[in-house]
C-alpha positions as CSV (number, residue, x, y, z in Angstrom):
1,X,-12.9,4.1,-72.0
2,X,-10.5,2.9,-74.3
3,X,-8.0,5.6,-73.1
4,X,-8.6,4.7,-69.4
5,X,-8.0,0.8,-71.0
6,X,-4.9,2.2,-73.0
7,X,-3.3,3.5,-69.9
8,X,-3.4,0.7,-67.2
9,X,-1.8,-1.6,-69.8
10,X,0.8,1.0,-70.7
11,X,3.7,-0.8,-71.0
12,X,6.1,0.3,-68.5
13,X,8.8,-1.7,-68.6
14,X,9.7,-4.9,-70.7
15,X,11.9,-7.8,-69.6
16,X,13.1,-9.4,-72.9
17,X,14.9,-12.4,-71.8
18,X,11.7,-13.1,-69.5
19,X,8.7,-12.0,-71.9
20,X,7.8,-9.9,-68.9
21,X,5.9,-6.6,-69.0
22,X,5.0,-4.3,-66.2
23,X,1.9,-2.3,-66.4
24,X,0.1,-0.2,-64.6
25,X,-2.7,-2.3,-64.3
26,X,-0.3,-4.5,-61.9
27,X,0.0,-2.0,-59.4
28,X,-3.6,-1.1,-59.7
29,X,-4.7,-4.9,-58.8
30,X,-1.7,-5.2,-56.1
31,X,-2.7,-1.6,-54.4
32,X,-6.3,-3.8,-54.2
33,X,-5.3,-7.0,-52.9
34,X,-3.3,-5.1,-50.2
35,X,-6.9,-3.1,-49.2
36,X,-8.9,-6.8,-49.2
37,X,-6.2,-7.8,-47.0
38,X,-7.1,-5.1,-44.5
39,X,-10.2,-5.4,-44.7
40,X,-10.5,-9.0,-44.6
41,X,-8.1,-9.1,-41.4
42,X,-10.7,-6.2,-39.8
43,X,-13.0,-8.7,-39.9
44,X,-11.5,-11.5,-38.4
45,X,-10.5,-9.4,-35.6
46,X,-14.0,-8.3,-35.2
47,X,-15.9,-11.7,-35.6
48,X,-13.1,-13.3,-32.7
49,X,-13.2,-10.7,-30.6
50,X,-17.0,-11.7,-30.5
51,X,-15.2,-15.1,-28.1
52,X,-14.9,-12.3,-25.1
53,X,-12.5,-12.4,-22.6
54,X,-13.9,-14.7,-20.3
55,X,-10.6,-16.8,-19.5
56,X,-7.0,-16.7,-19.8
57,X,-7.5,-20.4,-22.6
58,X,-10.3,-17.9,-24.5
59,X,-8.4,-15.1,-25.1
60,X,-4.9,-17.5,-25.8
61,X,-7.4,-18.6,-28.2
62,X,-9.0,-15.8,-29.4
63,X,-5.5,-14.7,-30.0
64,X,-4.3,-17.6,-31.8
65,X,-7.3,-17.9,-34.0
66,X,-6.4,-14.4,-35.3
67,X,-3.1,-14.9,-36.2
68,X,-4.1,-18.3,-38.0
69,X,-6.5,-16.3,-39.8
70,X,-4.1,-13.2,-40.8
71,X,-1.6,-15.6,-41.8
72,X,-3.5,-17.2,-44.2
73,X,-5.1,-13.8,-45.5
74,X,-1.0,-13.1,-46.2
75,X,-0.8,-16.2,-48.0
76,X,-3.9,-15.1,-50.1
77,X,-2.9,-11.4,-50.6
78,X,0.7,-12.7,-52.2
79,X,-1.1,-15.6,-53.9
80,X,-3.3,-12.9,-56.0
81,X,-0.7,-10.6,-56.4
82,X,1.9,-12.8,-57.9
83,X,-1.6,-13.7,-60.2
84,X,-1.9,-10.5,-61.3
85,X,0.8,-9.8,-63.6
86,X,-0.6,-13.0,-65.2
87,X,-3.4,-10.3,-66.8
88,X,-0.9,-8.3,-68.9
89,X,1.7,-11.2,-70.1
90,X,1.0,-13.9,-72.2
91,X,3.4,-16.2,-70.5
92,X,5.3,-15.3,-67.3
93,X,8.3,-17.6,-66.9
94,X,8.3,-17.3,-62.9
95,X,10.2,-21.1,-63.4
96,X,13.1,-18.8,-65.0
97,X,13.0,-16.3,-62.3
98,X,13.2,-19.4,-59.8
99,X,16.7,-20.5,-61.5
100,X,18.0,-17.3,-61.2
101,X,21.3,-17.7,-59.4
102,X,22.3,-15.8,-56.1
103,X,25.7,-16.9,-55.3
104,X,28.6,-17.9,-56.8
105,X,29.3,-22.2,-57.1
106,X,31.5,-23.0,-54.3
107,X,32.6,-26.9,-54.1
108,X,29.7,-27.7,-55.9
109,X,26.8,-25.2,-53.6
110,X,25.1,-22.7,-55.4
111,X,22.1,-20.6,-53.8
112,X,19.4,-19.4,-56.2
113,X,16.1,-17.9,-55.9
114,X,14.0,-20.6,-55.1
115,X,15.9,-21.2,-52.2
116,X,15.1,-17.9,-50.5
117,X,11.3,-17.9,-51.5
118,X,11.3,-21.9,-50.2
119,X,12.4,-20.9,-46.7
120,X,10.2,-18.3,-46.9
121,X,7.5,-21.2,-47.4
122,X,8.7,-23.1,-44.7
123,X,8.8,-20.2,-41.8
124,X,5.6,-19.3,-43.2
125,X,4.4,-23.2,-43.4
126,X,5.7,-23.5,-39.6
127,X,3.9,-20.9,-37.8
128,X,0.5,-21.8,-39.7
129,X,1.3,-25.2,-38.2
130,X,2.1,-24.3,-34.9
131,X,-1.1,-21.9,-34.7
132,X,-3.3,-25.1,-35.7
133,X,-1.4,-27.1,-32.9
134,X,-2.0,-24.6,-30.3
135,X,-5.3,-24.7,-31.3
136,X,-5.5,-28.7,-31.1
137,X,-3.9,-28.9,-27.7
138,X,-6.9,-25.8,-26.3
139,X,-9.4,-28.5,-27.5
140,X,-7.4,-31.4,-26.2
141,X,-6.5,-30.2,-23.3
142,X,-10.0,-27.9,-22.7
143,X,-11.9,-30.4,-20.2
144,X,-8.6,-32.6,-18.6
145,X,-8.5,-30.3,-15.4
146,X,-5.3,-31.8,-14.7
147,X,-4.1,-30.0,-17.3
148,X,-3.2,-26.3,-16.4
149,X,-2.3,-23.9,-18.4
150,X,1.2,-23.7,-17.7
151,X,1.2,-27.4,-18.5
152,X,-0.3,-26.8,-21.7
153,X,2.3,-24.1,-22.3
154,X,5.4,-25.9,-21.5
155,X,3.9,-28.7,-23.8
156,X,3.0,-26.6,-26.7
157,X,6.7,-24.6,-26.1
158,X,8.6,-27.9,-26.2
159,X,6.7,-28.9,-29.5
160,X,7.5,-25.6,-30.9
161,X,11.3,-26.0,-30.1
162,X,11.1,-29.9,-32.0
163,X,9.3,-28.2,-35.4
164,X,11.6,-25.1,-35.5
165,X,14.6,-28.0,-35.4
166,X,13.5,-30.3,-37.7
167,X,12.2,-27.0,-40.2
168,X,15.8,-25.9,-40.0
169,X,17.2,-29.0,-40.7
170,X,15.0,-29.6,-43.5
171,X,15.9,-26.0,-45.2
172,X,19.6,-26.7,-44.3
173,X,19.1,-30.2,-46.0
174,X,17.1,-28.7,-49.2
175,X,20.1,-26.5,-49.9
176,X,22.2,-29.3,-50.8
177,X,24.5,-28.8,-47.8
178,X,25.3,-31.8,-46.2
179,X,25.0,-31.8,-42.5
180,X,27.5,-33.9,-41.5
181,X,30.4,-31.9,-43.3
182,X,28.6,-29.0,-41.3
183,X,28.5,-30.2,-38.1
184,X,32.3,-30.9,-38.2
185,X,33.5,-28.1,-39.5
186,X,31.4,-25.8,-37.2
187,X,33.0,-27.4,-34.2
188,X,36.2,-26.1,-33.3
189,X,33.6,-22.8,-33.5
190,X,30.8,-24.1,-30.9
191,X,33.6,-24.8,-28.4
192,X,34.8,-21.6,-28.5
193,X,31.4,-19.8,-28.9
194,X,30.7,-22.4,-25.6
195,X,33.7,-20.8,-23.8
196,X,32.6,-17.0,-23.9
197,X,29.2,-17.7,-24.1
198,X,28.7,-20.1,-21.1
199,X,26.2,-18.2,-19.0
200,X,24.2,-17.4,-21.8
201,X,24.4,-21.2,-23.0
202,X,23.6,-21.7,-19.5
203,X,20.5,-19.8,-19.7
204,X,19.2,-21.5,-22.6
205,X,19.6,-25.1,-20.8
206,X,18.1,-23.5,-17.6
207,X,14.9,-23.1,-20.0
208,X,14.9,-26.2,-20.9
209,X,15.1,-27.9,-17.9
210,X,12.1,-25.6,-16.8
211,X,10.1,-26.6,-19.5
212,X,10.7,-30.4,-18.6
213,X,10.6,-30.5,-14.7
214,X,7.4,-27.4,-14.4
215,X,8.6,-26.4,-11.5
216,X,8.2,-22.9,-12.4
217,X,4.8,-22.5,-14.9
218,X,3.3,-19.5,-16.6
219,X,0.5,-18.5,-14.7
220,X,2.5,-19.0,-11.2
221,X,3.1,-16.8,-8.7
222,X,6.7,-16.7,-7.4
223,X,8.2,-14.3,-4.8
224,X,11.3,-13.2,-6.6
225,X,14.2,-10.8,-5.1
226,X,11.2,-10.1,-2.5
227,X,8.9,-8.8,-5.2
228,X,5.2,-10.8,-5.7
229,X,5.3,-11.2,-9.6
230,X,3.2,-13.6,-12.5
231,X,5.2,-15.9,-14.6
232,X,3.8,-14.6,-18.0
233,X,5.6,-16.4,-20.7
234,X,8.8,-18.9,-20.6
235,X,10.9,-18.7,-23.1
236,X,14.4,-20.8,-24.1
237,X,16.5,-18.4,-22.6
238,X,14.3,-15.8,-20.3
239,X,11.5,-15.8,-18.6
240,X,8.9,-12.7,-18.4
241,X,7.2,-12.3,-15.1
242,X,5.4,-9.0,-14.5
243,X,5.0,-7.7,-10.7
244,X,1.8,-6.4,-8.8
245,X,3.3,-2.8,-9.9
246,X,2.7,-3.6,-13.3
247,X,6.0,-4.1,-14.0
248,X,7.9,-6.2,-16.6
249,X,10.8,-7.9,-15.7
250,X,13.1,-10.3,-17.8
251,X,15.0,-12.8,-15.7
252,X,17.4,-15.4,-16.8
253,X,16.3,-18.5,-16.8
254,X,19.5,-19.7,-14.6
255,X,18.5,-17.5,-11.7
256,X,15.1,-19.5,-11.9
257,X,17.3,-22.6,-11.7
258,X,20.1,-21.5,-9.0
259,X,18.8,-19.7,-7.0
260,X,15.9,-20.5,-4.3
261,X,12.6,-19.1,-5.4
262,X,9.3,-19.3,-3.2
263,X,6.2,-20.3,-5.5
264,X,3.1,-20.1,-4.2
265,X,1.2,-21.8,-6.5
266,X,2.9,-24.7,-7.5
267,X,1.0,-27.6,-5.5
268,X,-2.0,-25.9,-4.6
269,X,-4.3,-23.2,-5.9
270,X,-5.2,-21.2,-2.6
271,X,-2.0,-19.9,-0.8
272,X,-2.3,-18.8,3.2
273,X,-1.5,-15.3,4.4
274,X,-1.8,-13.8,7.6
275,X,-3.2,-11.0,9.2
276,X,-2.1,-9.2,12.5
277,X,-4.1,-7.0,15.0
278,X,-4.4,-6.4,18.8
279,X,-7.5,-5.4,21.2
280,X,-7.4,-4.0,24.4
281,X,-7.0,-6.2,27.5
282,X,-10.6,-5.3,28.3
283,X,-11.4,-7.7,25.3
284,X,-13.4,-10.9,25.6
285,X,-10.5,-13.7,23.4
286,X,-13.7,-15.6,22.2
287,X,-15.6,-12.9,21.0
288,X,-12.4,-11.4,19.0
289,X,-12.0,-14.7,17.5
290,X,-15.4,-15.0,16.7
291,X,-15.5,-11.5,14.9
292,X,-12.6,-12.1,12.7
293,X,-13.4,-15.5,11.7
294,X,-16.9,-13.5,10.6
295,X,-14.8,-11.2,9.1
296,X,-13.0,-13.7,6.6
297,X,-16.1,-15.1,5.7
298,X,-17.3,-11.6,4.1
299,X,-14.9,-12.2,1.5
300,X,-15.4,-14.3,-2.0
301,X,-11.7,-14.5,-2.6
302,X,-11.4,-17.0,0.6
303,X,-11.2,-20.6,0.2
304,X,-14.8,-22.0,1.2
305,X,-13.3,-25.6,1.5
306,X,-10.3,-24.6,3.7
307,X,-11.5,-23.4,6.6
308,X,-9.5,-19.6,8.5
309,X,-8.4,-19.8,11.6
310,X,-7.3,-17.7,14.1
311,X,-4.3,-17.9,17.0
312,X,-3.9,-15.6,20.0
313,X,-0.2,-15.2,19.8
314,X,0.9,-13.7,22.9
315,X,0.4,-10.8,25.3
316,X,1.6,-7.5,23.8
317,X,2.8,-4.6,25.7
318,X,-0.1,-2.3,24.5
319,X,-2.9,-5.2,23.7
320,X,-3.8,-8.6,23.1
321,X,-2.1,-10.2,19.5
322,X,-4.2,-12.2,17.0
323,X,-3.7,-13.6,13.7
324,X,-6.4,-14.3,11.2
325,X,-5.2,-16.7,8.8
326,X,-7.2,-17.1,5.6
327,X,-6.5,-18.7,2.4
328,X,-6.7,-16.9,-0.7
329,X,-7.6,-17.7,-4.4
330,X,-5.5,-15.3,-6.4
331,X,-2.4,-14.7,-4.8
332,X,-1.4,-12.2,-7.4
333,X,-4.2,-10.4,-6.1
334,X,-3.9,-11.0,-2.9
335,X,-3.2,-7.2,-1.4
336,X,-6.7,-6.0,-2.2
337,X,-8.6,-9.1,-0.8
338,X,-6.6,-8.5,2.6
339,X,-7.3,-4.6,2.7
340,X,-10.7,-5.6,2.3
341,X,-10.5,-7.6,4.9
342,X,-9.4,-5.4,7.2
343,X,-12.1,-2.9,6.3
344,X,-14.7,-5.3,7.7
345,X,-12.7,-5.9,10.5
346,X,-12.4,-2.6,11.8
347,X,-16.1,-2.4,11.0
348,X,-17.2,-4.9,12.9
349,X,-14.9,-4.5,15.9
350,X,-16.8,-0.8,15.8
351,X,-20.2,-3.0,16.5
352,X,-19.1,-4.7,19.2
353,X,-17.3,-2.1,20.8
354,X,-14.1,-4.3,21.0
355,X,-11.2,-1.6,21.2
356,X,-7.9,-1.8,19.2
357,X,-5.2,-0.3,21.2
358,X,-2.5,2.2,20.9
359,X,1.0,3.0,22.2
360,X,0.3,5.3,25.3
361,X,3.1,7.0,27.4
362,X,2.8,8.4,30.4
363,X,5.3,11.1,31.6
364,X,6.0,11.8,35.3
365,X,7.7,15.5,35.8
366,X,9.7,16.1,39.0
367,X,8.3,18.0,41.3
368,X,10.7,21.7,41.5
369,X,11.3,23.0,45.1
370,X,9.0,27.1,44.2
């Protein structure tokens, strides 16, 4: 026992100007910390992934509870480490380490080590904050139904944007630079970065005026470069959409802005779409009209409170034309409800023995002189 004691506080290297000794032991205590971190973040995955996926809000926070939680089990973890070495040193001087200096002094600025670990701090200090701000605005915002949650988004995004600013300021500010003698010196330098950087500086504004005005929100459905696709997140400078292929696309936030793009959800939830077909002349009009409209009404994904209708275009050269209009709740989705749709319809046209027509040719042959 005393050998095993012997050999985890073997001393394996000394700092003398620090009175700083590293020991087995240290590693020992780290290497455990490390495995509690793991298996504390296990369970915080396991006890919110108990929420469930019910809703888009639960599982935004469902997934910002977890990162709240592993952030402060990071905090913890380096917390006990940095404790640790306190077990085989009578006195660690971390406030020496701290005053250690990194760079050279230039006009009076020096950088030491206390500036690195304190923006460390603050990045760390800011995204614990922003996680406990998302999670305020889900319970703010969690029974205001005029509240969507692209609105809640774009709020919680243009929040973000303010703390990131002021953070940087503050760190820039804590470094004894002074901000003024920065901004002026760093102009010539923006105008030129302006110059052959416009469209990407126009980019970033196109994000911001996006994030004011809403006309484009995550959780809309735009038809872009005639592809259907889902406005998943909005950032500063793009803007991640992902199409009914499954695809991902990044677009720049100035083609959101410049050119014309249809949403269909913007105002309303339900959007209209339209379905074609044609019966035989032989067809009663009333009775197809009555069919459809009974078709439509099979399906859940139809608005109950606006009503379908259906118009007899015009006289086709084969058949009669029709077109069942419905609205439907998840435009996204909106492929499958109308297949569906048309399943029922050919189904019930089948039971009442109303005919859909086909292209028929007939061909005359001369008659040859035998």
């Amino acid at each position: 026992m005393q050998s095993l004691k012997e050999a985890l506080f073997y001393e394996i290297y000394r700092f003398q100007e620090l009175d700083f000794v590293i020991a087995p032991i240290n590693f020992v205590l780290i290497g455990l910390c490390i495995l509690i971190m793991f298996i504390a973040k296990r369970i915080a995955w396991r006890s919110l992934d108990a929420l469930g996926n019910k809703t888009s809000r639960v599982r935004q926070k469902h997934e910002t509870l977890y990162r709240l939680s592993k952030q402060i089990i990071y905090i913890l973890t380096i917390l006990l480490c940095v404790e640790s070495f306190n077990i085989n040193n009578d006195q660690v001087h971390f406030g020496t380490i701290l005053n250690i200096p990194i760079t050279g002094n230039y006009n009076g600025f020096q950088l030491y080590v206390y500036h690195i670990l304190l923006a460390v701090a603050m990045v760390v200090f800011t995204r614990v904050i922003l996680n406990l701000l998302k999670l305020y605005l889900h319970k703010a915002v969690e029974k205001r139904e005029w509240i969507d949650e692209g609105k809640e988004f774009t709020i919680f995004q243009l929040l973000k944007y303010i703390i990131y600013v002021v953070m940087i300021i503050a760190l820039v500010r804590s470094t004894g630079v002074k901000m003024d003698l920065l901004i002026v010196s760093s102009g010539a330098l923006f105008v030129g970065v302006g110059l052959g950087l416009q469209f990407i500086f126009a980019d970033y504004m196109s994000g911001i005026i996006i994030l004011f005005d809403g006309t484009v929100k995550v959780g809309d459905v735009i038809l872009l470069n005639n592809q259907v696709a889902k406005v998943e997140l909005i950032n500063i400078r793009t803007t991640k959409v992902t199409t009914r292929e499954g695809e991902t696309l990044i677009v720049p936030n100035s083609k959101l802005t410049s050119d014309t793009i249809t949403n269909w959800t913007h105002t309303k939830k339900f959007t209209r779409f339209g379905i074609d077909v044609s019966t035989s002349y032989s067809s009663d009009t009333r009775q197809v009209e009555s069919v459809l409209l009974e078709a439509a009404k099979k399906s859940r994904a139809i608005s109950k409170t606006k009503k379908s209708v259906v118009f007899f275009r015009d006289f086709g050269d084969s058949g009669l034309l029709f077109t069942l209009y419905v609205w439907v709740d998840n435009s996204f989705d909106a492929e499958k409800t109308l297949s569906d749709i048309r399943h029922d319809i050919f189904a019930l046209f089948a039971e009442n023995n109303i005919e859909i027509p086909f292209p028929q040719r007939v061909v005359h042959m001369p008659k040859t002189k035998a």
